[in-house]
mmCIF entry with sequence, helices, sheets and N, C-alpha, C, O atoms, coordinates in Angstrom:
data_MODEL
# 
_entry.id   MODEL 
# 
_entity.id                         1 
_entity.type                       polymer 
_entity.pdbx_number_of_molecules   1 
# 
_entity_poly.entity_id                      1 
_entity_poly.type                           'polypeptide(L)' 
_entity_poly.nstd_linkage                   no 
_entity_poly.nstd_monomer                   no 
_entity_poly.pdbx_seq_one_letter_code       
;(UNK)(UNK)(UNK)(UNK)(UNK)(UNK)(UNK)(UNK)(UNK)(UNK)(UNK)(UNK)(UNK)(UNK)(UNK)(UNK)
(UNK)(UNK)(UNK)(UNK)(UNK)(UNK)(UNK)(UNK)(UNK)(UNK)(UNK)(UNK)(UNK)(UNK)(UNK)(UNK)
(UNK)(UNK)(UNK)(UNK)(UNK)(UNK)(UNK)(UNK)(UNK)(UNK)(UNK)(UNK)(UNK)(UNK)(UNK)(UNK)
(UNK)(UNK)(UNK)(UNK)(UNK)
;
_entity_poly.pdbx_seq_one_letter_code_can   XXXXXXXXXXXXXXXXXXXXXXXXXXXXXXXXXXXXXXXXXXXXXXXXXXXXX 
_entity_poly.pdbx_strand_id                 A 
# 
loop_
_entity_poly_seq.entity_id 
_entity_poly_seq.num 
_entity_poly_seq.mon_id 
_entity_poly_seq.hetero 
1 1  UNK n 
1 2  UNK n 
1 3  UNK n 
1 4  UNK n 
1 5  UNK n 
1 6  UNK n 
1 7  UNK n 
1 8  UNK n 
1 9  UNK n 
1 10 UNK n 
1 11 UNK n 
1 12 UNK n 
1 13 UNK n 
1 14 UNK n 
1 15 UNK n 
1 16 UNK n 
1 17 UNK n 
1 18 UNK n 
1 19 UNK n 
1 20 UNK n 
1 21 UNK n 
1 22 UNK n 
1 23 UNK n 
1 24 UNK n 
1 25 UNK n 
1 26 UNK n 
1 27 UNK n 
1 28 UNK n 
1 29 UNK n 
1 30 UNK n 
1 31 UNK n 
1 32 UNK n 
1 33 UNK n 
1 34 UNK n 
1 35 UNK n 
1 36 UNK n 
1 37 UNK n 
1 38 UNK n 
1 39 UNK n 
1 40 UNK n 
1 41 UNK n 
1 42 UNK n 
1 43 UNK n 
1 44 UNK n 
1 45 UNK n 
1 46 UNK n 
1 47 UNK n 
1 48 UNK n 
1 49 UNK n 
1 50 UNK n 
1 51 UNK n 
1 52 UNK n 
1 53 UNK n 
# 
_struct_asym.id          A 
_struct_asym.entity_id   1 
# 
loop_
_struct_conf.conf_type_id 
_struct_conf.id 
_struct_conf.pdbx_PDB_helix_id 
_struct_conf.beg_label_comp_id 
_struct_conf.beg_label_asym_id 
_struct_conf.beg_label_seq_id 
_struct_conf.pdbx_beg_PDB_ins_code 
_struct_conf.end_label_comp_id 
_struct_conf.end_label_asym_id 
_struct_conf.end_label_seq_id 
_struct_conf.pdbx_end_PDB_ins_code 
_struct_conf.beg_auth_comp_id 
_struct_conf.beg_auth_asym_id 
_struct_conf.beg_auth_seq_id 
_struct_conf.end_auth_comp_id 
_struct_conf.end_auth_asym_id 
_struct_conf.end_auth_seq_id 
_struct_conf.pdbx_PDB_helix_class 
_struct_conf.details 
_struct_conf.pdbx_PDB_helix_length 
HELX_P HELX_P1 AA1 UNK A 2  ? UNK A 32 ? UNK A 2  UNK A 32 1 ? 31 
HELX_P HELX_P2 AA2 UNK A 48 ? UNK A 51 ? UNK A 48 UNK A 51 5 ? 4  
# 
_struct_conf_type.id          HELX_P 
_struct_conf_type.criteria    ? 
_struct_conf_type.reference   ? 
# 
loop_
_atom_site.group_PDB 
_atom_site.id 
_atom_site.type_symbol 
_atom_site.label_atom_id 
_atom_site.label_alt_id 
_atom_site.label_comp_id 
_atom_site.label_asym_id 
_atom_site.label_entity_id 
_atom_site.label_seq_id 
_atom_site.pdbx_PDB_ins_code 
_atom_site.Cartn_x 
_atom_site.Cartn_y 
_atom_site.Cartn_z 
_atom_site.occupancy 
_atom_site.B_iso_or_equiv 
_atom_site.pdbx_formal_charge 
_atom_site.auth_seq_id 
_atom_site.auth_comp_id 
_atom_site.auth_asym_id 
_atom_site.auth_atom_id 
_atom_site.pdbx_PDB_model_num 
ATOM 1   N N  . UNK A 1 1  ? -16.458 -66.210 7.975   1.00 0.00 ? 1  UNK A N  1 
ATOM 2   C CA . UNK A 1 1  ? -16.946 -65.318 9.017   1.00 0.00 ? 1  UNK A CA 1 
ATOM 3   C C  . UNK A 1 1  ? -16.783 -63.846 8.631   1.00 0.00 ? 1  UNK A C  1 
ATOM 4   O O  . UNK A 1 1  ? -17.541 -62.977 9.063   1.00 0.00 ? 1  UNK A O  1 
ATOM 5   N N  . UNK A 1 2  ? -15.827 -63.617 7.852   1.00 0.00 ? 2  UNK A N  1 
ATOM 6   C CA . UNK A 1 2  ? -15.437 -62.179 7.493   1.00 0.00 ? 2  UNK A CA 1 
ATOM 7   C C  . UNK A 1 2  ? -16.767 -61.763 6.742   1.00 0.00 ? 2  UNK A C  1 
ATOM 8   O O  . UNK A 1 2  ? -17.150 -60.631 7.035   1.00 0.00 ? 2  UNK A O  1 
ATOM 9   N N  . UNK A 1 3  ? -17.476 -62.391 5.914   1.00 0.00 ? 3  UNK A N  1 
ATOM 10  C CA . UNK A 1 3  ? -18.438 -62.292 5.160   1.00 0.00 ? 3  UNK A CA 1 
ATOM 11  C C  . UNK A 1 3  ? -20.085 -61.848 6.402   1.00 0.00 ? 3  UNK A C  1 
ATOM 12  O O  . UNK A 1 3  ? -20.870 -61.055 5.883   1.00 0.00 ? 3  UNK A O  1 
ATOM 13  N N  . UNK A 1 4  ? -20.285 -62.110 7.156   1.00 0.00 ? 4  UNK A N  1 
ATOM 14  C CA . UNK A 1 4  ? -21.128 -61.547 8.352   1.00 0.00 ? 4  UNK A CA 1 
ATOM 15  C C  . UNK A 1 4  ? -20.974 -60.159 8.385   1.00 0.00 ? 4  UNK A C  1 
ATOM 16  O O  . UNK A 1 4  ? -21.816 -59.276 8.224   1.00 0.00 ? 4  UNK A O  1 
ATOM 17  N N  . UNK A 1 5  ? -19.349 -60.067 8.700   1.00 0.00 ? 5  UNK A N  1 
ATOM 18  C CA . UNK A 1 5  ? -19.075 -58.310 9.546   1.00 0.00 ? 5  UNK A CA 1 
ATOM 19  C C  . UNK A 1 5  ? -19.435 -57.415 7.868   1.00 0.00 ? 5  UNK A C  1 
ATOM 20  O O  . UNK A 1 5  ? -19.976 -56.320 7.720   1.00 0.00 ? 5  UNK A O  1 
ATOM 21  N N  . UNK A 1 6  ? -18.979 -58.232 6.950   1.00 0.00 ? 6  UNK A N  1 
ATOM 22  C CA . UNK A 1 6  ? -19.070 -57.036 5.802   1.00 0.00 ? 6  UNK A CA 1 
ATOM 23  C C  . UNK A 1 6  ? -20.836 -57.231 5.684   1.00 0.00 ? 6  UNK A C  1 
ATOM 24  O O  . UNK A 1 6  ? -21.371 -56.170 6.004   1.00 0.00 ? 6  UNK A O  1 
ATOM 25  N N  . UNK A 1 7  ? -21.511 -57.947 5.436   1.00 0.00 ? 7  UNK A N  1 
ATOM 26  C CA . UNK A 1 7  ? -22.659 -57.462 5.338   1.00 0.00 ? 7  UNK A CA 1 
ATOM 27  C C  . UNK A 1 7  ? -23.333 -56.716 6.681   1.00 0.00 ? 7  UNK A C  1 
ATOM 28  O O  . UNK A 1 7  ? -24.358 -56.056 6.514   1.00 0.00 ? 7  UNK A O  1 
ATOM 29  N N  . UNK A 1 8  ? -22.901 -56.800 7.648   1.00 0.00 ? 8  UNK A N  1 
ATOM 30  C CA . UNK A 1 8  ? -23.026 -55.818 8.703   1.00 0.00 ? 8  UNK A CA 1 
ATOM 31  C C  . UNK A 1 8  ? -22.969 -54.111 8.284   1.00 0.00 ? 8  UNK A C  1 
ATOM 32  O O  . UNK A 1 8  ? -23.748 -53.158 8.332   1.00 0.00 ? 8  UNK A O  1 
ATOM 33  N N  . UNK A 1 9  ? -21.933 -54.296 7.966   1.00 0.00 ? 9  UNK A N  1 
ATOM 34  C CA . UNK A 1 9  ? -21.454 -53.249 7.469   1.00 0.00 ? 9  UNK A CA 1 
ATOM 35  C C  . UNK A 1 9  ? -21.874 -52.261 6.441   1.00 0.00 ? 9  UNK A C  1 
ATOM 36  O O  . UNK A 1 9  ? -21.896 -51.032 6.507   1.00 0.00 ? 9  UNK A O  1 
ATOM 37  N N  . UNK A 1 10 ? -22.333 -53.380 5.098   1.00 0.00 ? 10 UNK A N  1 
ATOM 38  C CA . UNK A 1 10 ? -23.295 -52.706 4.461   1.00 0.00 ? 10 UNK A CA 1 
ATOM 39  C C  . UNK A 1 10 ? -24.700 -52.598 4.378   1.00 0.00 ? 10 UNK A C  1 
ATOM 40  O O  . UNK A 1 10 ? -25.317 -52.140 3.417   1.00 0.00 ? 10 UNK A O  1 
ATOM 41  N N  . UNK A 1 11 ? -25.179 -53.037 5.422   1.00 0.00 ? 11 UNK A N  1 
ATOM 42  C CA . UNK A 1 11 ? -26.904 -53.268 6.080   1.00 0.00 ? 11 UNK A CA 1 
ATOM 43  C C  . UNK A 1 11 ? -26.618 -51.541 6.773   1.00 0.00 ? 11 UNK A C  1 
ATOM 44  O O  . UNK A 1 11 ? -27.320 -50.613 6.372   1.00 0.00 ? 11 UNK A O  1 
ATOM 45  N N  . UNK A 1 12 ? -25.570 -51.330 7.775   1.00 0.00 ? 12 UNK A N  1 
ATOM 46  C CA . UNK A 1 12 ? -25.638 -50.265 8.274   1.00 0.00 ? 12 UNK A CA 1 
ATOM 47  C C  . UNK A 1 12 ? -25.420 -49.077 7.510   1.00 0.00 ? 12 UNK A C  1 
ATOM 48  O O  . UNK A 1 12 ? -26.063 -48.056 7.755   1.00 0.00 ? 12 UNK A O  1 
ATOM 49  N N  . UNK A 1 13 ? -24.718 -49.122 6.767   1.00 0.00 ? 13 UNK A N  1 
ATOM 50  C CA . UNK A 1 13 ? -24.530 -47.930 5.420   1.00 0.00 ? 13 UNK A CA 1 
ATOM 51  C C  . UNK A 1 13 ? -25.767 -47.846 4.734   1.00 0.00 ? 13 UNK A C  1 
ATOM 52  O O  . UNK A 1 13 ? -26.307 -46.815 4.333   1.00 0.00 ? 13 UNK A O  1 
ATOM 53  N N  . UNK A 1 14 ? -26.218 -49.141 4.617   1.00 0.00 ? 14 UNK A N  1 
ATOM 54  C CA . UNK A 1 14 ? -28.008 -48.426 3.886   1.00 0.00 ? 14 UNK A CA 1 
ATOM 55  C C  . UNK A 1 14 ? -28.701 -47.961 4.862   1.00 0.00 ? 14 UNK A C  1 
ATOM 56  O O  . UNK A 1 14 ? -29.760 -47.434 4.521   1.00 0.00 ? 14 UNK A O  1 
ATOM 57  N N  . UNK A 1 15 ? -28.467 -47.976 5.951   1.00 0.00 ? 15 UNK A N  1 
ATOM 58  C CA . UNK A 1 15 ? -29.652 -47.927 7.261   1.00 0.00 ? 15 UNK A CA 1 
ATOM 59  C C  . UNK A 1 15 ? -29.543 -46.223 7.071   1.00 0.00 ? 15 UNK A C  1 
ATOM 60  O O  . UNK A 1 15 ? -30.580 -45.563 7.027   1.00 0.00 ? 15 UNK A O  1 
ATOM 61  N N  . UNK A 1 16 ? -28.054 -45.500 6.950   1.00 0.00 ? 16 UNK A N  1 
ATOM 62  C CA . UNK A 1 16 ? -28.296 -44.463 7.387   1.00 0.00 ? 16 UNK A CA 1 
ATOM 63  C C  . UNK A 1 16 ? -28.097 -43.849 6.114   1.00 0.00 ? 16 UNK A C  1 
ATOM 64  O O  . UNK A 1 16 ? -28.123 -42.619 6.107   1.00 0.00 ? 16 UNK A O  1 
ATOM 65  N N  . UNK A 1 17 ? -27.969 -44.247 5.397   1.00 0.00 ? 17 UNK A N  1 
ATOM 66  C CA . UNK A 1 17 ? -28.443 -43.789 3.369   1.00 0.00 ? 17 UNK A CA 1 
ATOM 67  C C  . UNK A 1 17 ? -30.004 -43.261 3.850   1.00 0.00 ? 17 UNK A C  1 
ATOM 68  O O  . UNK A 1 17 ? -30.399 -42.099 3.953   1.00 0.00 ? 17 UNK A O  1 
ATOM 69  N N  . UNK A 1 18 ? -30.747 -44.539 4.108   1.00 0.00 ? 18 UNK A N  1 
ATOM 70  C CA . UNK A 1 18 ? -32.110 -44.187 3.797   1.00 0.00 ? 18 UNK A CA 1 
ATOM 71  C C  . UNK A 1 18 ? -32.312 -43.083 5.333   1.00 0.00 ? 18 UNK A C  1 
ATOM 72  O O  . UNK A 1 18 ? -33.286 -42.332 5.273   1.00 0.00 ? 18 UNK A O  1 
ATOM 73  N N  . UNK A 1 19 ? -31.700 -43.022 6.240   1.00 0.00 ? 19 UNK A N  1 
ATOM 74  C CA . UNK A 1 19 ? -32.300 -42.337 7.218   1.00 0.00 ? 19 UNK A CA 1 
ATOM 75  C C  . UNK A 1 19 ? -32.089 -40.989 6.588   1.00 0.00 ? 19 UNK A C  1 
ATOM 76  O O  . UNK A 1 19 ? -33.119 -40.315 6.606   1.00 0.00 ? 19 UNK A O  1 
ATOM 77  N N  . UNK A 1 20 ? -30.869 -40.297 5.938   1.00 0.00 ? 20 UNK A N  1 
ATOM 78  C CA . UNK A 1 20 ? -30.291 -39.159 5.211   1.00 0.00 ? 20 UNK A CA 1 
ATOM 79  C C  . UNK A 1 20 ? -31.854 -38.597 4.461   1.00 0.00 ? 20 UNK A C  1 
ATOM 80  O O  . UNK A 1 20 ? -32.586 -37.690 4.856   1.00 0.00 ? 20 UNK A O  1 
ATOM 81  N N  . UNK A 1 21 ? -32.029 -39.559 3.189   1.00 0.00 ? 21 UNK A N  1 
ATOM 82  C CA . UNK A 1 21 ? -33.017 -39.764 2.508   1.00 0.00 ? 21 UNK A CA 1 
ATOM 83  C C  . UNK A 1 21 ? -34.199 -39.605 3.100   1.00 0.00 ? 21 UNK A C  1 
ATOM 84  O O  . UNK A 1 21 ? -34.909 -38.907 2.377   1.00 0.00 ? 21 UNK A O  1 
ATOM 85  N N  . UNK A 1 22 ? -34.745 -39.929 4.082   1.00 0.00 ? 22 UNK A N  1 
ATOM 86  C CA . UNK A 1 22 ? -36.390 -40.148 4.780   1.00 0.00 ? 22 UNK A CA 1 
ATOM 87  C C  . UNK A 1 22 ? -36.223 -38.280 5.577   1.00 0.00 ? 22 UNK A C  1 
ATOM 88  O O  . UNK A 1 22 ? -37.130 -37.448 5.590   1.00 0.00 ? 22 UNK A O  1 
ATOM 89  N N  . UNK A 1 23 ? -34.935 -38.110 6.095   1.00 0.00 ? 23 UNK A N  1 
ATOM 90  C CA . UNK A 1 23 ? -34.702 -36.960 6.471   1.00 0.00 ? 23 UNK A CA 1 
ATOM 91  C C  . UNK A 1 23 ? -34.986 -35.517 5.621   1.00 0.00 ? 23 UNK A C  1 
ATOM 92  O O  . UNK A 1 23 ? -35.771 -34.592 5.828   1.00 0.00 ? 23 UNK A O  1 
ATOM 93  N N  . UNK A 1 24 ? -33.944 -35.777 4.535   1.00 0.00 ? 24 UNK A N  1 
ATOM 94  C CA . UNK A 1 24 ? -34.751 -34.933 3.139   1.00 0.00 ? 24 UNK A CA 1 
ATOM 95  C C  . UNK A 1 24 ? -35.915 -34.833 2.444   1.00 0.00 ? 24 UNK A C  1 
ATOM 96  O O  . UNK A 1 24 ? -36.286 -33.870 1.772   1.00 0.00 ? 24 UNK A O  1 
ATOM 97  N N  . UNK A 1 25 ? -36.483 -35.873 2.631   1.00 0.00 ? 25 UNK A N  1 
ATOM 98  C CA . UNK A 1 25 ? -37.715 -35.907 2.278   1.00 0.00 ? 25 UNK A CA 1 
ATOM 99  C C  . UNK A 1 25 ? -38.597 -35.447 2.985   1.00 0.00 ? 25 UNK A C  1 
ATOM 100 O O  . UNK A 1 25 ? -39.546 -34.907 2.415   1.00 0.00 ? 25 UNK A O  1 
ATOM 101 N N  . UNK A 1 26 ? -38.576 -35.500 4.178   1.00 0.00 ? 26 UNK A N  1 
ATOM 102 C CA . UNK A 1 26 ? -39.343 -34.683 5.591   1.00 0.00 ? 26 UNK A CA 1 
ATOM 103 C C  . UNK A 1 26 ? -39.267 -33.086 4.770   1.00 0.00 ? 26 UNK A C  1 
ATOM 104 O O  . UNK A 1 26 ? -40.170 -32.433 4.247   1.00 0.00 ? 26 UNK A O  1 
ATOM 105 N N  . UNK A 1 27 ? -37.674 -32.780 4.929   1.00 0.00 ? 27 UNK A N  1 
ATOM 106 C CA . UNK A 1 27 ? -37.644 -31.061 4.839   1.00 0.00 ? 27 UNK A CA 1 
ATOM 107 C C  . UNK A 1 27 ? -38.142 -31.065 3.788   1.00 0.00 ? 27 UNK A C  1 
ATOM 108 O O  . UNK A 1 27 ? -39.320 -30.771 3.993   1.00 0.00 ? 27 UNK A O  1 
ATOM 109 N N  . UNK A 1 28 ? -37.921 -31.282 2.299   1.00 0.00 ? 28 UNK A N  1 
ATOM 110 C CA . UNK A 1 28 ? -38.563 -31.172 0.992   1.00 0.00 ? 28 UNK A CA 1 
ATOM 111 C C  . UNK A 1 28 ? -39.825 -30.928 1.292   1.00 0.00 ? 28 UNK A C  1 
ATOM 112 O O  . UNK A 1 28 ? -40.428 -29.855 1.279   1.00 0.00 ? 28 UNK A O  1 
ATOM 113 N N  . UNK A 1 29 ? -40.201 -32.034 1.574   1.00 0.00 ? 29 UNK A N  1 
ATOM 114 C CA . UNK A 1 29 ? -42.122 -32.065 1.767   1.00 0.00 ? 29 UNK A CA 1 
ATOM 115 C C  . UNK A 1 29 ? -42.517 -30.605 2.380   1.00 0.00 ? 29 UNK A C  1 
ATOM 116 O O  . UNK A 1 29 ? -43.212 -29.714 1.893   1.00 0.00 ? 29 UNK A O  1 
ATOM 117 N N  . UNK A 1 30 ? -41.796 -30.684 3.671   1.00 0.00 ? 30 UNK A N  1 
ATOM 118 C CA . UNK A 1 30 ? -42.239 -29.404 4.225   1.00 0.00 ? 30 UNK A CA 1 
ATOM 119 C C  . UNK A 1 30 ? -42.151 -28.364 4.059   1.00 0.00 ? 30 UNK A C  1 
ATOM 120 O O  . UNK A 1 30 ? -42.804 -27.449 4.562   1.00 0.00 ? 30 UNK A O  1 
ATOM 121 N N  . UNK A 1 31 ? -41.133 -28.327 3.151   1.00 0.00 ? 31 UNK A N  1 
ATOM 122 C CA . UNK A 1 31 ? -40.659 -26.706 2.266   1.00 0.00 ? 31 UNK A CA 1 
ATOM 123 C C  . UNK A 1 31 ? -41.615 -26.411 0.957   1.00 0.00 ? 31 UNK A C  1 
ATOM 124 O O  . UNK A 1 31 ? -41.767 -25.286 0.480   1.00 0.00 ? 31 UNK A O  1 
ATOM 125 N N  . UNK A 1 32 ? -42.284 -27.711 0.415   1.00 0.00 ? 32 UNK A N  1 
ATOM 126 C CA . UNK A 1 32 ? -42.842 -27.525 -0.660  1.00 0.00 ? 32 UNK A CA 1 
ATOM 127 C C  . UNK A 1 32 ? -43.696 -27.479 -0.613  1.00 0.00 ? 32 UNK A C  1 
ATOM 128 O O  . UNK A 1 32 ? -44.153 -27.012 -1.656  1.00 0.00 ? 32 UNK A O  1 
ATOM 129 N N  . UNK A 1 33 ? -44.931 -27.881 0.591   1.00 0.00 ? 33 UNK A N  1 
ATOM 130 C CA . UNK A 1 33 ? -46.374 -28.007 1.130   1.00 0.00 ? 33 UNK A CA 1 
ATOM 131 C C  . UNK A 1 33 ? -46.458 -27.559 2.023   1.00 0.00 ? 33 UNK A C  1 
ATOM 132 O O  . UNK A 1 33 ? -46.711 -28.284 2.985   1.00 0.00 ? 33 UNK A O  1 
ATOM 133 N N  . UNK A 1 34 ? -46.328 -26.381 2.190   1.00 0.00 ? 34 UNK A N  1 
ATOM 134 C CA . UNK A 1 34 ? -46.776 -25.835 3.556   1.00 0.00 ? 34 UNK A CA 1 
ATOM 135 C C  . UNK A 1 34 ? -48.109 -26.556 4.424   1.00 0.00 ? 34 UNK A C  1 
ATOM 136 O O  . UNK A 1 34 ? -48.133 -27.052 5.550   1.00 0.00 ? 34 UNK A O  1 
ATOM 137 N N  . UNK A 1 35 ? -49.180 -26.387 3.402   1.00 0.00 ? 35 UNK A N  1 
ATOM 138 C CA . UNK A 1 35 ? -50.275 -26.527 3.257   1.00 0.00 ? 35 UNK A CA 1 
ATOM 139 C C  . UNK A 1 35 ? -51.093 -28.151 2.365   1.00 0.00 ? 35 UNK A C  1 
ATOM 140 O O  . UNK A 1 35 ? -51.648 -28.156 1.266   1.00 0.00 ? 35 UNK A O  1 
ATOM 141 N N  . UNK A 1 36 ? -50.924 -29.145 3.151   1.00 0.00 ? 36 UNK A N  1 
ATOM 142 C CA . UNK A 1 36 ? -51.518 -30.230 2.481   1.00 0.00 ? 36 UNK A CA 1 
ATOM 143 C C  . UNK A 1 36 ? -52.407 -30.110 1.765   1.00 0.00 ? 36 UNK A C  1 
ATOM 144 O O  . UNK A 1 36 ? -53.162 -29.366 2.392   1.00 0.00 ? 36 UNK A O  1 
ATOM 145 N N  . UNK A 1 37 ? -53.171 -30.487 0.227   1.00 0.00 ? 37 UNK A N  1 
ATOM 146 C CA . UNK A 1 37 ? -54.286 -30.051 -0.599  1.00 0.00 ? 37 UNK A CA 1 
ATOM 147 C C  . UNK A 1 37 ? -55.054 -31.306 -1.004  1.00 0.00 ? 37 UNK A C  1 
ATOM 148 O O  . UNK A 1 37 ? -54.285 -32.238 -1.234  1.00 0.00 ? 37 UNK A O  1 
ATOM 149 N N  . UNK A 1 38 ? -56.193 -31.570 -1.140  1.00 0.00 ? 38 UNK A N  1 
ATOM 150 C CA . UNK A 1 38 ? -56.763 -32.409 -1.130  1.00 0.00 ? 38 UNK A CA 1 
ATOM 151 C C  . UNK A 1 38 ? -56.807 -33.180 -2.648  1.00 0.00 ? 38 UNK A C  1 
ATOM 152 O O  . UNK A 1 38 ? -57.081 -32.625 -3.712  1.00 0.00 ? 38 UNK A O  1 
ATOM 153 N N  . UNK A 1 39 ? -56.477 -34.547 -2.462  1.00 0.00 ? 39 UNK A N  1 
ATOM 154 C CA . UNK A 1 39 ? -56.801 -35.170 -3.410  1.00 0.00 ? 39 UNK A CA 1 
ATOM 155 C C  . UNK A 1 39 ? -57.596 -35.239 -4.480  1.00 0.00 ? 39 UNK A C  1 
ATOM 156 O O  . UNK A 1 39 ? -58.322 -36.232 -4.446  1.00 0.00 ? 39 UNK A O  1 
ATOM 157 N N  . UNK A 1 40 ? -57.763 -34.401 -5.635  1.00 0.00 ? 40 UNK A N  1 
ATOM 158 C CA . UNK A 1 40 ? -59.235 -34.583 -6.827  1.00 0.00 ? 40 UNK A CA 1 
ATOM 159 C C  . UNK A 1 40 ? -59.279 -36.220 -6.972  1.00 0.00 ? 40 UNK A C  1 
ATOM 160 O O  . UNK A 1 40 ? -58.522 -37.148 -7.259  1.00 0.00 ? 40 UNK A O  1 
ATOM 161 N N  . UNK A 1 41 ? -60.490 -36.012 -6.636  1.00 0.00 ? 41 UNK A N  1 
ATOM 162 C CA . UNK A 1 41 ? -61.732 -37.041 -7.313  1.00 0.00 ? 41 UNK A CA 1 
ATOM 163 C C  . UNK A 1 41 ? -61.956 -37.276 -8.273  1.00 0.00 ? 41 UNK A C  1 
ATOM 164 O O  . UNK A 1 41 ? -63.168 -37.486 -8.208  1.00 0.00 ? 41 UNK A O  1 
ATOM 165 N N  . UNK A 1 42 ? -61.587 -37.461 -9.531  1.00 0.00 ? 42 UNK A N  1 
ATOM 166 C CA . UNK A 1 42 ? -61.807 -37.648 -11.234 1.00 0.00 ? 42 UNK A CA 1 
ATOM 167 C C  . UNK A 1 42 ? -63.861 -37.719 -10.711 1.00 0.00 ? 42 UNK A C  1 
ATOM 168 O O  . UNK A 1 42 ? -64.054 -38.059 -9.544  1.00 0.00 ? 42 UNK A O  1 
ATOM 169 N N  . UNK A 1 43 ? -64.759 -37.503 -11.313 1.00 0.00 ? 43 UNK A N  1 
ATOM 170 C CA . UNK A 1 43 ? -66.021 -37.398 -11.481 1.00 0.00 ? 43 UNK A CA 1 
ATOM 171 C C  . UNK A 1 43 ? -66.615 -38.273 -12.380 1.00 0.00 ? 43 UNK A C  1 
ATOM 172 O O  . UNK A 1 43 ? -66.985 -37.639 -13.368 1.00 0.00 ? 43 UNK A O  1 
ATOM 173 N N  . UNK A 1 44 ? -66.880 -39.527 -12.468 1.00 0.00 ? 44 UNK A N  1 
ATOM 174 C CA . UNK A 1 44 ? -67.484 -40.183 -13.507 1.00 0.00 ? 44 UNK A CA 1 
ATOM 175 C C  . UNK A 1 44 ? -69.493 -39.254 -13.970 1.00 0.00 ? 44 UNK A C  1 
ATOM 176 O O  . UNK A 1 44 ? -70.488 -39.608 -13.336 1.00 0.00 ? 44 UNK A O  1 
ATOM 177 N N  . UNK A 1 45 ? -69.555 -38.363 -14.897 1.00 0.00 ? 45 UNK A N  1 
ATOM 178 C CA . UNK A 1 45 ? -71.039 -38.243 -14.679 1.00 0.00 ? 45 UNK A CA 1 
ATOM 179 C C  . UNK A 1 45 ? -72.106 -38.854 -15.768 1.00 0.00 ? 45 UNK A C  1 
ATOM 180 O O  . UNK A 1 45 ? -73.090 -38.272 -16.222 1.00 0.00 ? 45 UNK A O  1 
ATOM 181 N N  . UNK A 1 46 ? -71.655 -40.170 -16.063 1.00 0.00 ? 46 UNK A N  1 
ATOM 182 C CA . UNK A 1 46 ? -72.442 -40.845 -17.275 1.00 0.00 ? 46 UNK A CA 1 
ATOM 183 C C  . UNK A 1 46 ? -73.200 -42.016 -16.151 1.00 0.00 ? 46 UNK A C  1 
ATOM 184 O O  . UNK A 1 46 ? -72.692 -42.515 -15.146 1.00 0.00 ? 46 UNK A O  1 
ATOM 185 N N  . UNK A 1 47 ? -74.315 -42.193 -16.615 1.00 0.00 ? 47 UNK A N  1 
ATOM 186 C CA . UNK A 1 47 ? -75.386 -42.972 -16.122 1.00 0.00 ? 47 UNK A CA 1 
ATOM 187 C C  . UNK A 1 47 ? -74.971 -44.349 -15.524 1.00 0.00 ? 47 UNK A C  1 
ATOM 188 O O  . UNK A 1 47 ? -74.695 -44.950 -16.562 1.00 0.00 ? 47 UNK A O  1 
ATOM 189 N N  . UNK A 1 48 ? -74.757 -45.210 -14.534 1.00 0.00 ? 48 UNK A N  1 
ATOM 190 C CA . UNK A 1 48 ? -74.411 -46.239 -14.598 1.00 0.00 ? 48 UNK A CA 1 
ATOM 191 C C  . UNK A 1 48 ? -74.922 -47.318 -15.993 1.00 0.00 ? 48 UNK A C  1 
ATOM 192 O O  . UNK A 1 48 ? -74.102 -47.945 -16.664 1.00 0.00 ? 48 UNK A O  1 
ATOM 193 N N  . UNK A 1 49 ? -76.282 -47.352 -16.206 1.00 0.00 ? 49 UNK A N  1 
ATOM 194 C CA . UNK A 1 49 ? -76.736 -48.622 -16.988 1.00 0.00 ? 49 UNK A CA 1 
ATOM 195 C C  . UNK A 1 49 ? -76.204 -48.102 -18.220 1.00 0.00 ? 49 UNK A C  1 
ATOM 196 O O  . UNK A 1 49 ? -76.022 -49.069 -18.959 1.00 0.00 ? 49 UNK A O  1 
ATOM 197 N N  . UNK A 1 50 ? -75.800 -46.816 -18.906 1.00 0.00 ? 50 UNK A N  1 
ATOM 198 C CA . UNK A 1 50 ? -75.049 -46.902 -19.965 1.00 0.00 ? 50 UNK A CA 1 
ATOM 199 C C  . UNK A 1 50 ? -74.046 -47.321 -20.197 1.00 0.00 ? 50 UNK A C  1 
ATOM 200 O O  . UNK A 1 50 ? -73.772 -47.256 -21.396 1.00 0.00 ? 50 UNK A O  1 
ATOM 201 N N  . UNK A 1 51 ? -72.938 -47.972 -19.273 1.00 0.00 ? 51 UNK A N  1 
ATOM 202 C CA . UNK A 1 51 ? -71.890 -48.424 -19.661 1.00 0.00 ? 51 UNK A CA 1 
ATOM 203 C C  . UNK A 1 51 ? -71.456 -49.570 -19.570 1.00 0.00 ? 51 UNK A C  1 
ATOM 204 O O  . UNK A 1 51 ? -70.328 -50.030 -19.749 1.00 0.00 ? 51 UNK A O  1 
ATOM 205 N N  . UNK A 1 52 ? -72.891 -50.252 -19.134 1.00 0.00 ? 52 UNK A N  1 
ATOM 206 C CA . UNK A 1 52 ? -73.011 -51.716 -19.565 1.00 0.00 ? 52 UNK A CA 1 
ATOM 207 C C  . UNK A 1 52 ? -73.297 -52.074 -21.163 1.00 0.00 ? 52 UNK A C  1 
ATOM 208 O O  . UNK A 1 52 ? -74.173 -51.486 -21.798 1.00 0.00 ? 52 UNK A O  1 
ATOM 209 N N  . UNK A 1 53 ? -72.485 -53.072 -21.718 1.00 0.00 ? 53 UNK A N  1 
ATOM 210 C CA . UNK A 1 53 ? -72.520 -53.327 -23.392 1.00 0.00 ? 53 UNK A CA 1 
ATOM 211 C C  . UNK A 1 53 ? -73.609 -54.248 -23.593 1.00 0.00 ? 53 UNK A C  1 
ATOM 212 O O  . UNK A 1 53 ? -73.892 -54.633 -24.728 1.00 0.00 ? 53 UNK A O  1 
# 
């Protein structure tokens, strides 16, 4: 039974690891992107039927 409370225990220590973590990552993001920027598109501009062999 002792074996329950300790994984209790360490289920809750990751719970608030990652909450720390998801927290920093909020401010990071927001300190570093003010401004969200849009994803580039790589441009394929070669013909479709040419790149059939």
């Amino acid at each position: 039974m002792a074996d329950q409370g300790k994984s209790k225990s360490v289920q809750e220590k990751i719970r608030e690891a990652l909450e720390k973590l998801g927290e920093a990552l909020d401010d990071w993001l927001a300190g570093s992107r003010p401004h969200p920027q849009p994803i580039p598109i790589p441009v394929d501009r070669r013909p479709y039927g040419r790149r059939r062999n």
